[in-house]
ZAKOLDREN-65833 format. One record per residue (C-alpha): residue number from 0; residue in three letters; y, z, x. Coordinates in Angstrom, 1 decimal. Example, Ala and Ser with C-alpha at 12.3 -4.5 7.8 and 13.67 -1.06 7.14 Angstrom:
! residues 2
PT; lotor; torvex; yy; zz; xx
PT; 0; ALA; -4.5; 7.8; 12.3
PT; 1; SER; -1.1; 7.1; 13.7
END
This chain:
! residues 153
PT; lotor; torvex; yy; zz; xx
PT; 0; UNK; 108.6; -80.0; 62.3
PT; 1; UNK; 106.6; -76.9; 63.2
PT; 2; UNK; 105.7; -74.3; 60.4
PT; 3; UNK; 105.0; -70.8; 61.5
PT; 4; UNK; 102.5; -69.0; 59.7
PT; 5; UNK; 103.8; -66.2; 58.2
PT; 6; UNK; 100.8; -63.5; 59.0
PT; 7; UNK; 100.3; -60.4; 56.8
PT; 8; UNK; 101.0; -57.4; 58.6
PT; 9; UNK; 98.4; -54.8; 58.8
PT; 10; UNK; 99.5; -53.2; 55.3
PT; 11; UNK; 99.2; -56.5; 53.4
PT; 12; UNK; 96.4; -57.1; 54.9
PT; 13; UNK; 94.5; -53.8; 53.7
PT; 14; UNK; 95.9; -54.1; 50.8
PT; 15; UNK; 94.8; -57.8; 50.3
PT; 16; UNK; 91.4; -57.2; 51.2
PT; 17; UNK; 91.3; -53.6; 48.9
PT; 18; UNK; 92.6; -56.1; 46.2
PT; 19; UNK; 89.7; -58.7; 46.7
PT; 20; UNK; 86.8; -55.8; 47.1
PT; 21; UNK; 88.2; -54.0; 43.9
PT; 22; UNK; 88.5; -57.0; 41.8
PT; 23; UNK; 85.0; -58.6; 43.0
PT; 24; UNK; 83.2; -54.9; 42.2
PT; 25; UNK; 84.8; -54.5; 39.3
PT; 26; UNK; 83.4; -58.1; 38.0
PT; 27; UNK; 80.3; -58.2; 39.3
PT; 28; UNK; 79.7; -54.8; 37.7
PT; 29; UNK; 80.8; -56.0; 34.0
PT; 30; UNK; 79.1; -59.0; 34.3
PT; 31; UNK; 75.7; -57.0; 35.8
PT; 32; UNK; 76.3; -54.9; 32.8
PT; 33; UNK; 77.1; -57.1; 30.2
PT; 34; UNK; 74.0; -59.0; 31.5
PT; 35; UNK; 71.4; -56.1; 31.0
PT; 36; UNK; 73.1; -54.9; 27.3
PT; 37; UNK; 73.7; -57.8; 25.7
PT; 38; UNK; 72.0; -60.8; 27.7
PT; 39; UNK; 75.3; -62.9; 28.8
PT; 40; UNK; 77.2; -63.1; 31.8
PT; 41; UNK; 81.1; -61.9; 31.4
PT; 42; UNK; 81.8; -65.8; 31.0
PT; 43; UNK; 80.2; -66.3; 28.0
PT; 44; UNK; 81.4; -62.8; 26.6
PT; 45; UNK; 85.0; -63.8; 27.1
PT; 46; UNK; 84.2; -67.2; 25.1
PT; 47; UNK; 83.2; -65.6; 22.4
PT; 48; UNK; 86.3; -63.1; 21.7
PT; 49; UNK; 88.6; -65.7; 22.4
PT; 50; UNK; 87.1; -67.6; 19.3
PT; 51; UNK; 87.4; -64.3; 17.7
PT; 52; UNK; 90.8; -63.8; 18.0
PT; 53; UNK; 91.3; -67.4; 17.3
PT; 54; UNK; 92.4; -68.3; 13.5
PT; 55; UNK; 89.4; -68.9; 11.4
PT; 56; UNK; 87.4; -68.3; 14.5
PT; 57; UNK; 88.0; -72.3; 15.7
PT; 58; UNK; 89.2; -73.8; 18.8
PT; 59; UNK; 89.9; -77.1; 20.6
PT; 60; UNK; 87.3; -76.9; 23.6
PT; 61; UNK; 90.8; -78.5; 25.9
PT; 62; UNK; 92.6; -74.9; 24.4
PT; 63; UNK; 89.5; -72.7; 24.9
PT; 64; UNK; 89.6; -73.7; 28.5
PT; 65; UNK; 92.4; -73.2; 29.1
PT; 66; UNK; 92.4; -69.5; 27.6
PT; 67; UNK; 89.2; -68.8; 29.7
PT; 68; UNK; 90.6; -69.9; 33.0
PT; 69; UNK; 87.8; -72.5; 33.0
PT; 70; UNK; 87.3; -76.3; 33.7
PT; 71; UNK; 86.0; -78.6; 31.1
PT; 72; UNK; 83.1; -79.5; 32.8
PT; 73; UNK; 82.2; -75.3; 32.8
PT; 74; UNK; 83.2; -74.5; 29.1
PT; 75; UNK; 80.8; -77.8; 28.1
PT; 76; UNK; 77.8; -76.1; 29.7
PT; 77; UNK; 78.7; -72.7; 28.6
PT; 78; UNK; 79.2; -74.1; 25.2
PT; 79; UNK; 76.0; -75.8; 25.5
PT; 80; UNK; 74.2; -72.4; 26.2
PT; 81; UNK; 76.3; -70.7; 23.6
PT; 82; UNK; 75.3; -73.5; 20.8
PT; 83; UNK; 71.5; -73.3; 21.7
PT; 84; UNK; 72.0; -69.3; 21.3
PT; 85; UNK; 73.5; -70.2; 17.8
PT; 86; UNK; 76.7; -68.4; 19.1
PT; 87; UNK; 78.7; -71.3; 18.4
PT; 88; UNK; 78.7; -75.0; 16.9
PT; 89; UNK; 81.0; -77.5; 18.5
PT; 90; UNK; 82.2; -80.5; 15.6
PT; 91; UNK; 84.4; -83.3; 16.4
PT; 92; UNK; 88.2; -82.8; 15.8
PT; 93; UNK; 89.6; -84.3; 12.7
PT; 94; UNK; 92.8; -85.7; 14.4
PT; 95; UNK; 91.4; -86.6; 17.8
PT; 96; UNK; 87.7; -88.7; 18.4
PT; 97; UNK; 87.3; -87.7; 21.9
PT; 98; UNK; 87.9; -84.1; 21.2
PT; 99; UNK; 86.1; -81.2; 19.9
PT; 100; UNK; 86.2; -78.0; 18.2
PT; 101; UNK; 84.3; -75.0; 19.0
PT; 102; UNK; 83.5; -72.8; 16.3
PT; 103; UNK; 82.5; -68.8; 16.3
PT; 104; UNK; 79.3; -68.5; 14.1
PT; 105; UNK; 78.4; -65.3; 12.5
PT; 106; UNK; 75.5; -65.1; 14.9
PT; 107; UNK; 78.0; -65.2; 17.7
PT; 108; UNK; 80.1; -63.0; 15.8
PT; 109; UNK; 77.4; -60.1; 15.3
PT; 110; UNK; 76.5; -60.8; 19.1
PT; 111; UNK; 80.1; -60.2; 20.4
PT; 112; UNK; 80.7; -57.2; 17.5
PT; 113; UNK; 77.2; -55.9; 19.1
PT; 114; UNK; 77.9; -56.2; 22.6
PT; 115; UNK; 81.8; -54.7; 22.7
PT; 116; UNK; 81.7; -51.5; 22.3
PT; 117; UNK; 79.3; -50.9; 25.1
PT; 118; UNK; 81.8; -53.6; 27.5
PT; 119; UNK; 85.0; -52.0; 26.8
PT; 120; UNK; 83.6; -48.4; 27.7
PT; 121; UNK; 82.2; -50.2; 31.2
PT; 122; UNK; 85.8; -51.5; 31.4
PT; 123; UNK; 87.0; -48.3; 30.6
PT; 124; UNK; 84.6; -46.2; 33.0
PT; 125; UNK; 85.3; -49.2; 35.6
PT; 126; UNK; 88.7; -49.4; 35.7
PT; 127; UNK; 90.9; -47.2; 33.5
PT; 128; UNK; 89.6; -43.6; 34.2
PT; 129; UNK; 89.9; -44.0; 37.9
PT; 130; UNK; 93.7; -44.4; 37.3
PT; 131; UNK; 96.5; -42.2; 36.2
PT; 132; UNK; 98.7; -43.2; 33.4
PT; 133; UNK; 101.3; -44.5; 35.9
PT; 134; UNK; 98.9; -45.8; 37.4
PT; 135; UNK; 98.2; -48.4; 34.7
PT; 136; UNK; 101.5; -49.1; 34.2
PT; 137; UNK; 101.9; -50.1; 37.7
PT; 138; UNK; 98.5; -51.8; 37.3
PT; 139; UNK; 100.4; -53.8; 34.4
PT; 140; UNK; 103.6; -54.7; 35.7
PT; 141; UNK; 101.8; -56.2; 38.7
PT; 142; UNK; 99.7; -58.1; 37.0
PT; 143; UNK; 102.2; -59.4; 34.8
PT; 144; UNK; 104.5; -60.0; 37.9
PT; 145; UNK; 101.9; -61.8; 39.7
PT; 146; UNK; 100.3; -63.8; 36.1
PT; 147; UNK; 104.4; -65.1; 36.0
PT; 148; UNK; 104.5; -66.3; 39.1
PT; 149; UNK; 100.8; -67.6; 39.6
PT; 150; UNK; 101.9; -70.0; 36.3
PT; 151; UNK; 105.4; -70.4; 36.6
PT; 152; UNK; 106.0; -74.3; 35.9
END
């Protein structure tokens, strides 16, 4: 059986590549700046508010992947970092010997409360005041569209 390739036409196709240079700039520029102001890359940033956010600021390192988008292997040598930082500790889980828990510390705490304000007015800057308000709702609903289908089961 022969499958034809279904090709983009020339407006998916600028529009694809418009989506890949945006989203690459946008990165790369938090990450350059999150680098200068507060000496992590975006990576480690987004580790430390999702332990945060997370109650009494603990999570499974198997969850905490997960969240980031990251493999195990990654998060363990970003934790790694974070822990010689004195960002985070990791103990063992109470309920499971093979796993682990990664826990917020209030260095890490002070370091994310530090480095926020000036990464949310990059994201802001960045992203949000080149945009109308419908524009960000469109911005949304696409996102949400394409996260629901990206993860669908």
């Amino acid at each position: 059986m022969v499958v034809m390739t279904r090709w983009l036409n020339p407006d998916e196709q600028r529009t694809w590549r418009a989506y890949l240079a945006a989203s690459r700039a946008l990165m790369e520029k938090l990450d350059r700046e999150l680098q200068r102001d507060a000496g992590m890359p975006h990576a480690y940033y987004e580790i430390l508010v999702r332990l945060s956010e997370a109650p009494d600021r603990r999570l499974r390192m198997s969850d905490l992947a997960d969240a980031t988008g990251s493999s195990r292997s990654r998060l363990s040598h970003a934790a790694a970092r974070l822990e010689a930082s004195g960002w985070i500790r990791r103990e063992e889980c109470p309920t499971d010997r093979r796993g682990q828990i990664a826990v917020l510390t209030d260095a890490g705490f002070a370091t994310l409360a530090a480095a926020a304000p000036g990464h949310v007015e990059g994201v802001r800057r960045h992203l949000f005041d080149a945009l109308s308000p419908a524009q960000v709702d469109q911005l949304h609903r696409i996102s949400e569209t394409m996260l629901d289908h990206l993860t669908e089961g």
